[in-house]
ZADO-1210 file (C-alpha; in nm, 4 decimals, padded with zeros to 6 digits):
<atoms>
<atom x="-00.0735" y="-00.1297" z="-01.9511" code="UNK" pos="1"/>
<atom x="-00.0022" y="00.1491" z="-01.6987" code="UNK" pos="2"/>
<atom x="-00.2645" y="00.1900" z="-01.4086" code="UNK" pos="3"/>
<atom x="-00.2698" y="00.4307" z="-01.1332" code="UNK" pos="4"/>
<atom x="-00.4742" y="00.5463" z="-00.8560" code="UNK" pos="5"/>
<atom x="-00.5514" y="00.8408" z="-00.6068" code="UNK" pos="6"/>
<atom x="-00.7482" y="00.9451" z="-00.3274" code="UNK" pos="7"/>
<atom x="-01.0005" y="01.2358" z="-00.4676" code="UNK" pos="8"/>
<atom x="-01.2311" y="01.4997" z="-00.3144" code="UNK" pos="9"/>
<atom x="-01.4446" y="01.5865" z="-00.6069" code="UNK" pos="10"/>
<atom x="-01.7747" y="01.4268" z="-00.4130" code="UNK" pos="11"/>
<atom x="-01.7277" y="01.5983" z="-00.1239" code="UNK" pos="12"/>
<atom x="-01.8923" y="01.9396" z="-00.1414" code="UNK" pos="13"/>
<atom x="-01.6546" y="02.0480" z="00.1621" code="UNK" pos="14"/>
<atom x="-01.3579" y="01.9869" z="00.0039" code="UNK" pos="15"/>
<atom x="-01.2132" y="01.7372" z="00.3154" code="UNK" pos="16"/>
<atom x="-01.3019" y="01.3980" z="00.2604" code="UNK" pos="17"/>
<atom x="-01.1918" y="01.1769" z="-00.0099" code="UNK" pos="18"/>
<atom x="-01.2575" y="00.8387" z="-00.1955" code="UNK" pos="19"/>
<atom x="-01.0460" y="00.6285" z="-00.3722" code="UNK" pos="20"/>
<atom x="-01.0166" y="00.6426" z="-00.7414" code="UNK" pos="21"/>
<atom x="-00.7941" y="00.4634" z="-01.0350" code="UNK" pos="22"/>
<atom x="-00.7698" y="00.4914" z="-01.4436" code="UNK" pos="23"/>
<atom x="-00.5855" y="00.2457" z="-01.6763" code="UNK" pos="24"/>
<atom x="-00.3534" y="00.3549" z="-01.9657" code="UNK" pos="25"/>
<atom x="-00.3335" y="00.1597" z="-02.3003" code="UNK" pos="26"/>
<atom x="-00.1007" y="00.3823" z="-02.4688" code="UNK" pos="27"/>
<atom x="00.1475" y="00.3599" z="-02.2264" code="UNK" pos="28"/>
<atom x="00.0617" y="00.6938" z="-01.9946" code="UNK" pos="29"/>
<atom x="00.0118" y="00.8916" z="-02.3123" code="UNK" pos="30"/>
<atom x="-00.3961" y="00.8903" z="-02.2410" code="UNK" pos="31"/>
<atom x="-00.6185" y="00.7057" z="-01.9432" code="UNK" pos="32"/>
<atom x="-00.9699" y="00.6055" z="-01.9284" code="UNK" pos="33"/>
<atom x="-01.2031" y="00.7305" z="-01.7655" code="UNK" pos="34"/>
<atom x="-01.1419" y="00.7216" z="-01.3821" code="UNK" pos="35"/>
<atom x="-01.3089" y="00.4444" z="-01.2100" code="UNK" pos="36"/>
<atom x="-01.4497" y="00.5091" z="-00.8232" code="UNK" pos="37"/>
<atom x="-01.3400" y="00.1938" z="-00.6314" code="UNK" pos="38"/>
<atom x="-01.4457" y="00.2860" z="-00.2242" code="UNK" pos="39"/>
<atom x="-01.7802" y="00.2651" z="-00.1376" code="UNK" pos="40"/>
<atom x="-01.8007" y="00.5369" z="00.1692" code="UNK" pos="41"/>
<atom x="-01.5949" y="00.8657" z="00.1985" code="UNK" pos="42"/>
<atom x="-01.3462" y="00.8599" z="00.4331" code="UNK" pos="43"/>
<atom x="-01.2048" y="01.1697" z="00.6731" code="UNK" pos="44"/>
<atom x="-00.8763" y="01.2215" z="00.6964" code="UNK" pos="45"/>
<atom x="-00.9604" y="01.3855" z="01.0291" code="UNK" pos="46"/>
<atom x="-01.0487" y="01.0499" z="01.1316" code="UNK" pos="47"/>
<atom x="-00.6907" y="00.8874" z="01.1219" code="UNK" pos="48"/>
<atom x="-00.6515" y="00.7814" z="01.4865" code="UNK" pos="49"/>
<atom x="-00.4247" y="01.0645" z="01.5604" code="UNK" pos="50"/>
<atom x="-00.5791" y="01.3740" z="01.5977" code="UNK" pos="51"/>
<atom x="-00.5742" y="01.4331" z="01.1920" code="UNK" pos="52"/>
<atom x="-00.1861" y="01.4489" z="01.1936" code="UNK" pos="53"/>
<atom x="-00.0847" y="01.1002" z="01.0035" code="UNK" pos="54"/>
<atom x="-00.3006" y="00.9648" z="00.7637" code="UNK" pos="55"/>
<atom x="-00.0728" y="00.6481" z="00.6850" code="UNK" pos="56"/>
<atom x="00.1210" y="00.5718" z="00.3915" code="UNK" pos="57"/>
<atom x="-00.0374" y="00.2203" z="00.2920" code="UNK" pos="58"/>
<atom x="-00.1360" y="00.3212" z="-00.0705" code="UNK" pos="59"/>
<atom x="-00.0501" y="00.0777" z="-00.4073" code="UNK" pos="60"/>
<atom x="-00.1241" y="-00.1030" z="-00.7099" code="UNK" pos="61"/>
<atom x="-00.0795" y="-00.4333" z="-00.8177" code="UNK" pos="62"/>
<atom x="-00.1816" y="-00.6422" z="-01.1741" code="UNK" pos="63"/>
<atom x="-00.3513" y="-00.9677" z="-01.1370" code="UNK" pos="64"/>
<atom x="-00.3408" y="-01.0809" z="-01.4539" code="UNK" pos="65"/>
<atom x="-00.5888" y="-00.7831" z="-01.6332" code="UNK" pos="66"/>
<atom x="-00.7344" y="-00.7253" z="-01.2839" code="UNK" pos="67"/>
<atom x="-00.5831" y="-00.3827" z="-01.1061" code="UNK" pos="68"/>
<atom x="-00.5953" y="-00.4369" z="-00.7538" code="UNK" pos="69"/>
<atom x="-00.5550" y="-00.1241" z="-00.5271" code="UNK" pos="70"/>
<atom x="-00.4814" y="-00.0823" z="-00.1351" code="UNK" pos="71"/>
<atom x="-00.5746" y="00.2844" z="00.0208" code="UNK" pos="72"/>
<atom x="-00.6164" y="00.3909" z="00.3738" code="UNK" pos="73"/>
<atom x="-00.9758" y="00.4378" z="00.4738" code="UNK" pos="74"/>
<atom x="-01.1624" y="00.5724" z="00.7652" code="UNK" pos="75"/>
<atom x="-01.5187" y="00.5247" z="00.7263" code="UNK" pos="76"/>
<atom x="-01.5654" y="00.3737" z="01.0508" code="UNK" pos="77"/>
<atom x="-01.5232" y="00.7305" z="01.2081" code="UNK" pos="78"/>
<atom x="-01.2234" y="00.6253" z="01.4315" code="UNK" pos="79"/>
<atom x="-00.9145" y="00.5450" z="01.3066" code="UNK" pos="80"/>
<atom x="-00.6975" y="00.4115" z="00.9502" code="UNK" pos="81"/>
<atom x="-00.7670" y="00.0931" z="00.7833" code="UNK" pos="82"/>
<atom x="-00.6413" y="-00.0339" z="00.4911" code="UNK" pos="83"/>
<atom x="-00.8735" y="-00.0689" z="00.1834" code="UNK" pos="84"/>
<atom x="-00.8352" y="-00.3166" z="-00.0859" code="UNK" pos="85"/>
<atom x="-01.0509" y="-00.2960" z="-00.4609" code="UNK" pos="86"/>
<atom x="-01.0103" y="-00.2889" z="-00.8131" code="UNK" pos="87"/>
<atom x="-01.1664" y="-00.3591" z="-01.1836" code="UNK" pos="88"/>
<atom x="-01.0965" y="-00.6122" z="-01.4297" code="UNK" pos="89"/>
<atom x="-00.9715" y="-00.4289" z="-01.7718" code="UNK" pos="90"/>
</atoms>
């Protein structure tokens, strides 16, 4: 089982801020499912704590047994970077 995950602007009619987003494979990358949304606010990349130069590098996967677990950088709280953790049970 392959999963993978991304930070995506498709909700965002401005094109700038992004939520966090991940898809399984069963078929070993050949196909995915359907991409599941795993933040719960957008998040500005603006908003990183340094003027909208660095938006961190703290991004990953991990497998919990069938559980995906995913860490993203997040700045809903309009100030600065924070790391993110979610995921879904396959």
């Amino acid at each position: 089982m392959v999963g993978v995950s991304w930070l995506d602007r498709r909700n965002d009619p401005a094109n700038i801020s992004y939520r966090a987003f991940a898809a399984l494979s069963l078929t070993g990358g050949a196909t995915f499912t359907r991409s599941h949304l795993l933040s719960t606010a957008q998040s500005n990349p603006a908003n990183d704590g340094f003027g909208g130069t660095f938006m961190g590098d703290y991004t990953g996967n991990v497998w919990a047994n069938n559980t995906l677990l995913v860490s993203w950088i997040d700045s809903r709280s309009g100030a600065n970077m924070q790391d993110e953790v979610g995921g879904f049970v396959q």
